[in-house]
ZAMARGU-4260 file (C-alpha; in steps of 0.2 Angstrom, whole numbers, plus 5000, padded with zeros to 4 digits):
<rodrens>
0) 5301/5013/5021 | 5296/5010/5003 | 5284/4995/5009 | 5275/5010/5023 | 5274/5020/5006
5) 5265/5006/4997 | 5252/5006/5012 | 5247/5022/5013 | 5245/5024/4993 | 5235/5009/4994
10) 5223/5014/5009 | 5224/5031/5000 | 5218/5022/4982 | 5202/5013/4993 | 5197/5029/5001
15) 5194/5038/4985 | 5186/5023/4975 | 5172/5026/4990 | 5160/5039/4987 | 5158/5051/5000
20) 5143/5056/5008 | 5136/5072/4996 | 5120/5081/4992 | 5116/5096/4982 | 5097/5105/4978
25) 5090/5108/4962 | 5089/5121/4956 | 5105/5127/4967 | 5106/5141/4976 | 5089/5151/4970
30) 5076/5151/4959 | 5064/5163/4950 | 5045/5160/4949 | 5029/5167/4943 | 5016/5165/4957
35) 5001/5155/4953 | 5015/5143/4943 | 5020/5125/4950 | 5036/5124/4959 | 5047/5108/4962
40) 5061/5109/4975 | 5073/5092/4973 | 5087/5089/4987 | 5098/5073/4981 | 5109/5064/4990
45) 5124/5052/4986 | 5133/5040/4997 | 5121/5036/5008 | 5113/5018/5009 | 5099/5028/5018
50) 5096/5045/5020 | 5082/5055/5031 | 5078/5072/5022 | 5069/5087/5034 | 5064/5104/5025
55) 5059/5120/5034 | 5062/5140/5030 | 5077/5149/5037 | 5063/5158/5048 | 5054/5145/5052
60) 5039/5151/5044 | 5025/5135/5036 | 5034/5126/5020 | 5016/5130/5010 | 5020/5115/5000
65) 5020/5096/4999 | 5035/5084/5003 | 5038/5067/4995 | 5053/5058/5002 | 5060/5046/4991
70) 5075/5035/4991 | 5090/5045/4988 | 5081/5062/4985 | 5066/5073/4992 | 5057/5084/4985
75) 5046/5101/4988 | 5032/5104/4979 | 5023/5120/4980 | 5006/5121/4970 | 5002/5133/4964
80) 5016/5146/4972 | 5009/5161/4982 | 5017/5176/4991 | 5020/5164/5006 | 5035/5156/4998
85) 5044/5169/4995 | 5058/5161/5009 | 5074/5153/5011 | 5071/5134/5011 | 5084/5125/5020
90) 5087/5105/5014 | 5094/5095/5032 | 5101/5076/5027 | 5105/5065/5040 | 5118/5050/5036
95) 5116/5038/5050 | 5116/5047/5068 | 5135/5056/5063 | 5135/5063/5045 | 5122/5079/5042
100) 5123/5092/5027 | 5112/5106/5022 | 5110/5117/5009 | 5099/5130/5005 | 5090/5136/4991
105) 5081/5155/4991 | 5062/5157/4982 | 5061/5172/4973 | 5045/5177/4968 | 5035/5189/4953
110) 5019/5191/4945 | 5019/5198/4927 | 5004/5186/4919 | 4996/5196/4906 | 4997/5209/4895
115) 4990/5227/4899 | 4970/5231/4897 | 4967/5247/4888 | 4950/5258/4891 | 4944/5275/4885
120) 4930/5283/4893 | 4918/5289/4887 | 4913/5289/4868 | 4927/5296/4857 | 4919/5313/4850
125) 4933/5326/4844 | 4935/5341/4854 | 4927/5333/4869 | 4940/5326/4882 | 4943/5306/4885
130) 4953/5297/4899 | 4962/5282/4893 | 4964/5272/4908 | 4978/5257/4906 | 4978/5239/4921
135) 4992/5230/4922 | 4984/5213/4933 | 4991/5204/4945 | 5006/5213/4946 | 5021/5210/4959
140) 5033/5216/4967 | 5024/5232/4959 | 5037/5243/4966 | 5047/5240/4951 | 5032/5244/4937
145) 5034/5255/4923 | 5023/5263/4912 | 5020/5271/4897 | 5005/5278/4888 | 5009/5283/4871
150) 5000/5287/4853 | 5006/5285/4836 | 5024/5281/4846 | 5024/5299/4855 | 5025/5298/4874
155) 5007/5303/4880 | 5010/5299/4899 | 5024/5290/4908 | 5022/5284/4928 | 5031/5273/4939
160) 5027/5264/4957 | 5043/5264/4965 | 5036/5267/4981 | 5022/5255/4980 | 5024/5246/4995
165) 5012/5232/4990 | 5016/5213/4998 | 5003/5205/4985 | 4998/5203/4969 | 4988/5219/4964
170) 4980/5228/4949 | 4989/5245/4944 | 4978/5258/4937 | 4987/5273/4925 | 4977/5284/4919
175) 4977/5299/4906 | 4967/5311/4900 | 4966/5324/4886 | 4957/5332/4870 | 4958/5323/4854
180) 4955/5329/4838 | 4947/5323/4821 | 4965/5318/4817 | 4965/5305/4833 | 4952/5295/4826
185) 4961/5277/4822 | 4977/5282/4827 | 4982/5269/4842 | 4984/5271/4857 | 4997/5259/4867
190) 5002/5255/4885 | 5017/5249/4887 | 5021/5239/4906 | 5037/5235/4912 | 5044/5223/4926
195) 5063/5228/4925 | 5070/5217/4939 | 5089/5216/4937 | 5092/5202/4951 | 5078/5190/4942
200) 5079/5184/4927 | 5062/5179/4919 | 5053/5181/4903 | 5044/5194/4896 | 5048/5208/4908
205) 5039/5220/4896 | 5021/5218/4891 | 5012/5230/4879 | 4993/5233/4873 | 4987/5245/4858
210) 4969/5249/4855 | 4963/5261/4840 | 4954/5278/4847 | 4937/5272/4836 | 4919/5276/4840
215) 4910/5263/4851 | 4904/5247/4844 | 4903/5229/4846 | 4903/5217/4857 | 4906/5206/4844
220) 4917/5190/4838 | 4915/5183/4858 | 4925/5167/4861 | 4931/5157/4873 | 4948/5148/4876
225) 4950/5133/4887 | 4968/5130/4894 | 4974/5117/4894 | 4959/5111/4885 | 4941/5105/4884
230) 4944/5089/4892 | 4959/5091/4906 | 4961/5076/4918 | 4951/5078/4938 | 4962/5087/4948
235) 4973/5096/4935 | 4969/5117/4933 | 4959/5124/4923 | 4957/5142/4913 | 4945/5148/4904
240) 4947/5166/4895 | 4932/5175/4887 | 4939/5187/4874 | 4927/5198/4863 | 4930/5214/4853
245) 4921/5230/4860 | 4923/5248/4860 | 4922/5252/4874 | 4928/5236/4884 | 4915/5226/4892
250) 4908/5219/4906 | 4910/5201/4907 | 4900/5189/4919 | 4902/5170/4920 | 4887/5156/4922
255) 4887/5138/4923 | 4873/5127/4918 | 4871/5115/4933 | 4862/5097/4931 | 4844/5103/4937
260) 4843/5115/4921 | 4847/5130/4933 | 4861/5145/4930 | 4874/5146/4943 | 4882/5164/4942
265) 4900/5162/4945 | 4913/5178/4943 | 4913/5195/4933 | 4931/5193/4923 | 4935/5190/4910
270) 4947/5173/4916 | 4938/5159/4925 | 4951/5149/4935 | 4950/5134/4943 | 4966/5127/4952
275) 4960/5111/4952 | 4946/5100/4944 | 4934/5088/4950 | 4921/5079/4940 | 4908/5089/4948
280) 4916/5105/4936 | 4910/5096/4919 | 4895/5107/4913 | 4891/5120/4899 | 4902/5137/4903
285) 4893/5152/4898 | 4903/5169/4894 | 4891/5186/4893 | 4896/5198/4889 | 4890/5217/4890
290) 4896/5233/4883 | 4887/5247/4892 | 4888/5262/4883 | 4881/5253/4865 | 4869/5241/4877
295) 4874/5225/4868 | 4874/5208/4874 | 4883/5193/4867 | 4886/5177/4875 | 4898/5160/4870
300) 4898/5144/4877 | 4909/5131/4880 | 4907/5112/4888 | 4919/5107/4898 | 4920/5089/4904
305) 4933/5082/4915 | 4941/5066/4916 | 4949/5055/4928 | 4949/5037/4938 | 4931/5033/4946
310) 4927/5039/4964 | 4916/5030/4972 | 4903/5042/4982 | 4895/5030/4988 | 4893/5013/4996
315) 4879/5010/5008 | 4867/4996/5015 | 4848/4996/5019 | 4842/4998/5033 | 4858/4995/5042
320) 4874/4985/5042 | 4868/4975/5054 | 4853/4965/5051 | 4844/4949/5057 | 4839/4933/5047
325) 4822/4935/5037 | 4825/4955/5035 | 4827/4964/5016 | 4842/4970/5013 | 4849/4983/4997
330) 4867/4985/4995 | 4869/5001/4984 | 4887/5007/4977 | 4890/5023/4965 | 4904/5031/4958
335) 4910/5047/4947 | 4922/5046/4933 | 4923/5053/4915 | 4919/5042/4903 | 4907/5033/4916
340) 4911/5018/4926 | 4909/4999/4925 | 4904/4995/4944 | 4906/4978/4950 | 4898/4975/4968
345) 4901/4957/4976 | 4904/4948/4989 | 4923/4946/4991 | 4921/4928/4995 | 4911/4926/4980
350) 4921/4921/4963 | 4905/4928/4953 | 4899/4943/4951 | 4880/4950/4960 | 4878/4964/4953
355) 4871/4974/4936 | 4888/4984/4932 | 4876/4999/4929 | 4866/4999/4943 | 4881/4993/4953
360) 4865/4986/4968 | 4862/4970/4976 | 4845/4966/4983 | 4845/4951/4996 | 4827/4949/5000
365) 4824/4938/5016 | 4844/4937/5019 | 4850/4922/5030 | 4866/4919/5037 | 4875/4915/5022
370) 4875/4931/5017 | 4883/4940/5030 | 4903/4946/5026 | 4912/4959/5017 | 4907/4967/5000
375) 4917/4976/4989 | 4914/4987/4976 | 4926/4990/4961 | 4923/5006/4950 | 4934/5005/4934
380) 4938/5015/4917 | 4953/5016/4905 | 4960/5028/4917 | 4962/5016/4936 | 4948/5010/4946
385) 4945/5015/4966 | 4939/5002/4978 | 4927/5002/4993 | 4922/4990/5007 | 4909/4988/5017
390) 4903/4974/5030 | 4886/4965/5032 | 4884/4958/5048 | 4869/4945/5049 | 4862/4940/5067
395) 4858/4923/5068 | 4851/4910/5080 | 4861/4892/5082 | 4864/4885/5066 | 4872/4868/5064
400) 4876/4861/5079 | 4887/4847/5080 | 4893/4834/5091 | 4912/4826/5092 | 4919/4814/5104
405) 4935/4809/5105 | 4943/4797/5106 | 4922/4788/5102 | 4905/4787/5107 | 4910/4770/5115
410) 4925/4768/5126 | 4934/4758/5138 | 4932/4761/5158 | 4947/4771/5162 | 4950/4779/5148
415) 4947/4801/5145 | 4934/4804/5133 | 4931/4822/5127 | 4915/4829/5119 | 4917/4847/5109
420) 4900/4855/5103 | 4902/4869/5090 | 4887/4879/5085 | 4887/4894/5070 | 4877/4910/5075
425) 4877/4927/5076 | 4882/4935/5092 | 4892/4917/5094 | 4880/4903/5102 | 4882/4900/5121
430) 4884/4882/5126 | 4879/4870/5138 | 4879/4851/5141 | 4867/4841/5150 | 4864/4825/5155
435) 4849/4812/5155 | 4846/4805/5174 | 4839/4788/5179 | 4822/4797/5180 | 4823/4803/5162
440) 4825/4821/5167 | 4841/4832/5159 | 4854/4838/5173 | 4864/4854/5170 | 4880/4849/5171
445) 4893/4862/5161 | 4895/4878/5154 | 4908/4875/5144 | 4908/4871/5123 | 4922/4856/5130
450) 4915/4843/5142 | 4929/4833/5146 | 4929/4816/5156 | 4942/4810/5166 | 4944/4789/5170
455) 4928/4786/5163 | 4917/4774/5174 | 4902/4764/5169 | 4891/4778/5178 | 4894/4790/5165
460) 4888/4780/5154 | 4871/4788/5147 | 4864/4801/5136 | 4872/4819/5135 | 4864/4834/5127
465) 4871/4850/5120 | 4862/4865/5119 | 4866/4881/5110 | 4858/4896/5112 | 4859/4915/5109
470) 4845/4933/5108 | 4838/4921/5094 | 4836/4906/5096 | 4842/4888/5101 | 4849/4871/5094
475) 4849/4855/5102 | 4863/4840/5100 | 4864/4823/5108 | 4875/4810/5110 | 4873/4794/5118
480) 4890/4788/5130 | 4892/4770/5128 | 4906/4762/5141 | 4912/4747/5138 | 4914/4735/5154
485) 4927/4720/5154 | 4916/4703/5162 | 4918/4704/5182 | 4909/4697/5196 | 4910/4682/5188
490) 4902/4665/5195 | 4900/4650/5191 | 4889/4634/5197 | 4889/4617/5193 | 4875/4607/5196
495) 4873/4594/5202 | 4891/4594/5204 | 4907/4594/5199 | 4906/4575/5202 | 4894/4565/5193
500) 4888/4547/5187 | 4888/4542/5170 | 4873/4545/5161 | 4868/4561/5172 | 4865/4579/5164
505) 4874/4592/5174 | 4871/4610/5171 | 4885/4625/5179 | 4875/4643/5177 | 4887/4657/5176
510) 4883/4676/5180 | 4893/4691/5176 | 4893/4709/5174 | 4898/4720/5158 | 4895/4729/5143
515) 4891/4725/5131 | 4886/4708/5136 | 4899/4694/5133 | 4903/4678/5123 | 4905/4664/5130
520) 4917/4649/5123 | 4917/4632/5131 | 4934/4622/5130 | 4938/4604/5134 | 4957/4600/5137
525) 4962/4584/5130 | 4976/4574/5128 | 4976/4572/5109 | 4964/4585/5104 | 4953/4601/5112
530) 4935/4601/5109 | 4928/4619/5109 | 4909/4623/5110 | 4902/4640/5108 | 4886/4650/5111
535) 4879/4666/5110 | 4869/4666/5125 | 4881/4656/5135 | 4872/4637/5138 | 4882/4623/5133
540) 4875/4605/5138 | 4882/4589/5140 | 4870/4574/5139 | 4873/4556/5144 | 4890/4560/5149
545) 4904/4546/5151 | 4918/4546/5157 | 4926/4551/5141 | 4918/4568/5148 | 4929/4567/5162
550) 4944/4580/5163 | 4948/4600/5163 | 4937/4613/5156 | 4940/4631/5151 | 4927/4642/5151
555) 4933/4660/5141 | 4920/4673/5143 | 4924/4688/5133 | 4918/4706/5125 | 4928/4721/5117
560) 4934/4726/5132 | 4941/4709/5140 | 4939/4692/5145 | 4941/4681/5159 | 4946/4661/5159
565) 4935/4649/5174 | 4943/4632/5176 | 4932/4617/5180 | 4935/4599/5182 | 4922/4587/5180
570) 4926/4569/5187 | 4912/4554/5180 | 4910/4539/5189 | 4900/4523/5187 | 4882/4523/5179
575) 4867/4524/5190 | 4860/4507/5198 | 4841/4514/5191 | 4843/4507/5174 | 4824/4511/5170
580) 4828/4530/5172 | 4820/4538/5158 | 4829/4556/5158 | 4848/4553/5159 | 4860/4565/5165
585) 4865/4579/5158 | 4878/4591/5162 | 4869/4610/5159 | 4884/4624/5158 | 4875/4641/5158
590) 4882/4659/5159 | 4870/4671/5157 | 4879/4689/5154 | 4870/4704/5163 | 4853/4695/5166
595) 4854/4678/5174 | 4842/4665/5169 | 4831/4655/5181 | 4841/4636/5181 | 4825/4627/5188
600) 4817/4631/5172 | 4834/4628/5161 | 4834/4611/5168 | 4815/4605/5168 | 4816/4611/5150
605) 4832/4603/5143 | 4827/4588/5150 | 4813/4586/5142 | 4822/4587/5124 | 4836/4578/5128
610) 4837/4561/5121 | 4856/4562/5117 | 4869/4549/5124 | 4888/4553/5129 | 4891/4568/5115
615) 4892/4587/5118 | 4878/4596/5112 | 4868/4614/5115 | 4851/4615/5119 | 4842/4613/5105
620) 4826/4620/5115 | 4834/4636/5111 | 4838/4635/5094 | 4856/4641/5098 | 4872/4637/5087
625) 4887/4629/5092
</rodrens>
């Protein structure tokens, strides 16, 4: 029992040193805000690897705001906030496929942004009665509005709009008239607003305007205010506010100097908003304002310039992205930013930059091939740089056209050769091989950039041609096959014969077929040593012979791709009984590789040089060396 116990304390210990599966929304459970403000939902989660987050309204109605998933956490962002999210939002987090929470967060919503605007119509002359007329802007929910018009602190007019049944933002209008008297003028008149919501709790919930019952003057002291600044960042809001001291108020009308030196009218308020700034906003702002009853006009100015990262507006090519050889070609890249960028346009191959920074263009007059690929162009200031890409595609006839054969241009008989052409261009080069017949003519043979041969054979042997062409042009490549041919067909005469006299000349003519031509080497087996003669055309000659020329003879003949070995015996008997003989025998050995040579003539002509007894020799007719 007391082991069980230890168990299940220590299973117990484990399961609440793992964290469970929790999440929560900030803020929790609702939230107050001014529209027109900035609003950040965040739903968090812990004890979970990997959560998925889903947001909607309890009615299903559109978020009106952004959602960034993160992590661990997601968030709702609602920029700026308007009547439409005014909603339950519910937060849904799955754990895996089993575990799900949600919580929900309700959006309460108000508008209270500034304080009342006082105006009393027409000039203040005693005796003569005057409306004061009091504006509360932007006001909501306006069912819950108060307001008071008083003087000197006593309670000239009091009104309410509880049953305003307003769903936006709205101006309210209280107005009040009566007769003042000599003793009004300078004494102030107030409007007092209130927004008493109990359930929300926000700041101020009481606004409050006083203005002096004066004659009419001004405008005058006109300025402007910038929020958050003269210089906010691109895409951040900005307000200006014109304020100027007038009796009675005035009329207000925004401009805008615009690059061309013209005057863009913009809005008749006195707050010029914009939610969210692009560079296309810097410019000199001008305020006028009007007061109608003294006709006075004064104006202020303020320059507003906006700052932000480059973006690049444009990045083009001239006439076209695609383009042939020899045409002029502009590659032109601009961008925007505050303060201005440095613009680098290249090649993205290229380690070097083409381009002026300024200008941020390329000119490429007569472009070729080499030119062709992708550019970038990189617009930079201290606050980021943006990046573009653009493509130049070159068309191009044939260019380099090359040749390979594997295993080589000269190769055994039997073996599988395999010729490759490649060829640059632009659309990619079609190729074709042919081949140089007997008659000299070219065959179409293959359509293929690959021309294999299979057990090569000395009929393939010849010249083969690539050609590569495309819509602009061709290119022509050749390569000439060479097929090596071990010595066949081999044979072999001796003459007179294989039997001869002492002091005769014999001659034994060989012919054979290969390639290339053959060597030949001429061996005489002896007992105590071997004699070997060579040649390059093949003739060995044996004058005078004795019968210490008798015996076995080995005749190699050889190239690169082989060799073959002929045996002859030559047997010497007894001279000749014609002592007075003037040309003595000679043994002629001959092989003549491809083309054999006529052995009538070899013989007249050796024995006319001869004059050597009994040695081996070559003929030296042919200048040949042993």
């Amino acid at each position: 029992m007391g082991r069980t116990s230890q168990a299940v304390l220590l299973i117990l210990y484990v399961f609440m040193t793992v964290k469970a599966f929790e999440m929560e929304i900030i803020p929790a459970n609702r939230i107050v805000a001014q529209i027109g403000e900035t609003l950040i939902l965040t739903c968090n989660t812990t004890g979970c690897a990997s959560p998925s987050f889903s947001w909607r309204t309890q009615m299903d109605n559109p978020l009106g705001g952004t959602v960034n998933n993160h992590r661990t956490y997601s968030t709702l962002t609602m920029n700026p906030v308007s009547i439409v999210n005014s909603h339950d939002y519910l937060c849904t987090v799955f754990c895996g496929e089993k575990e799900k929470k949600e919580k929900s967060i309700k959006v309460e919503l108000y508008s209270f942004p500034s304080d009342p605007i006082i105006e009393i119509r027409p000039s203040l002359v005693a005796g003569e009665p005057v409306t004061v007329i009091c504006k509360i802007p932007d006001v909501y929910p306006s069912d819950h509005l108060e307001v008071l018009l008083k003087k000197e602190g006593y309670t000239l007019h009091e009104e309410n709009f509880y049953e305003d049944d307003s769903t936006n933002t709205e101006t309210k209008t209280v107005t009040y008239s009566f007769n003042p008297t000599a003793e009004d003028i300078e004494k102030e008149i107030t409007c007092v607003a209130k927004l008493p919501i109990a359930y929300m709790d926000f700041e101020p919930k009481e606004r409050v305007t006083s203005q002096k019952l004066n004659t009419n003057s001004g405008p005058k002291n006109t300025i402007i205010t910038a929020s958050p600044g003269n210089s906010p960042m691109e895409g951040d809001p900005l307000k200006l506010t014109c304020v100027t001291e007038s009796n009675p108020p005035t009329q207000i009308v925004w401009r805008k100097h615009l690059a061309d030196e013209s005057i863009q009218h913009l809005i008749e308020n006195n707050v010029l908003s914009i939610p969210h700034t692009r560079f296309t906003d810097s410019g000199l702002y001008i305020c006028e304002v009007i007061n109608l009853v003294t006709n006075k006009t004064e104006k202020a100015t303020v320059d507003i310039v906006i700052q932000g990262a480059p973006n690049i507006t444009e990045l083009s090519i001239e006439p076209s992205i695609t383009v042939q050889e020899g045409e002029n070609v502009s590659i032109q890249c601009s961008a925007e930013s505050n303060p201005p960028p440095k613009i680098i346009l290249r090649r993205k191959s290229d380690s070097a930059d083409m381009g002026s920074y300024s200008e941020g263009r390329i000119l490429l007059p007569s472009v070729t091939f080499l030119n062709g690929g992708d550019y970038e162009c990189i617009a930079e200031n201290k606050f980021g740089k943006s990046k573009s890409e653009i493509t130049l595609n070159v068309e191009y006839g044939p260019k380099n056209t090359m040749i390979s054969v594997i295993p080589a241009t000269a190769v055994k008989e039997g073996e599988t050769v395999i010729m490759k052409c490649t060829s640059s261009g632009n659309p990619a080069p079609v190729i074709s091989w042919k081949k140089k017949t007997a008659t000299g003519e070219l065959e179409k043979m293959f359509k293929d950039a690959t021309l294999p041969i299979q057990n090569v054979k000395s009929q393939d042997m010849g010249l083969y041609e690539c050609e590569a062409h495309n819509q602009f042009g061709r290119e022509e490549k050749a390569v000439r096959l060479l097929v090596q041919v071990p010595p066949q067909n081999i044979t072999v005469l001796v003459y007179p014969s294989e039997n001869v006299k002492e002091g005769e000349n014999v001659t034994i003519t060989c012919s054979t077929y290969s390639n290339p031509p053959s060597q030949m080497v001429l061996k005489k087996v002896h007992q105590e040593k071997e004699i070997i003669l060579s040649s390059v055309n093949g003739t060995f000659i044996l004058y005078n012979v004795t019968k210490n020329d008798a015996g076995r003879y080995l005749l190699d003949v050889f190239n690169e791709a082989g060799n073959n070995v002929k045996v002859i015996e030559i047997s010497v008997v007894g001279r000749l009984e014609k002592t007075d003989q003037m040309i003595p025998l000679i043994i002629a050995f001959s092989c003549v590789t491809a083309v054999a040579v006529p052995v009538v003539a070899i013989l007249i002509y050796v024995s006319r040089k001869a004059k050597i007894n009994g040695s081996y020799s070559l003929v030296k007719a042919f200048g040949l060396k042993v």
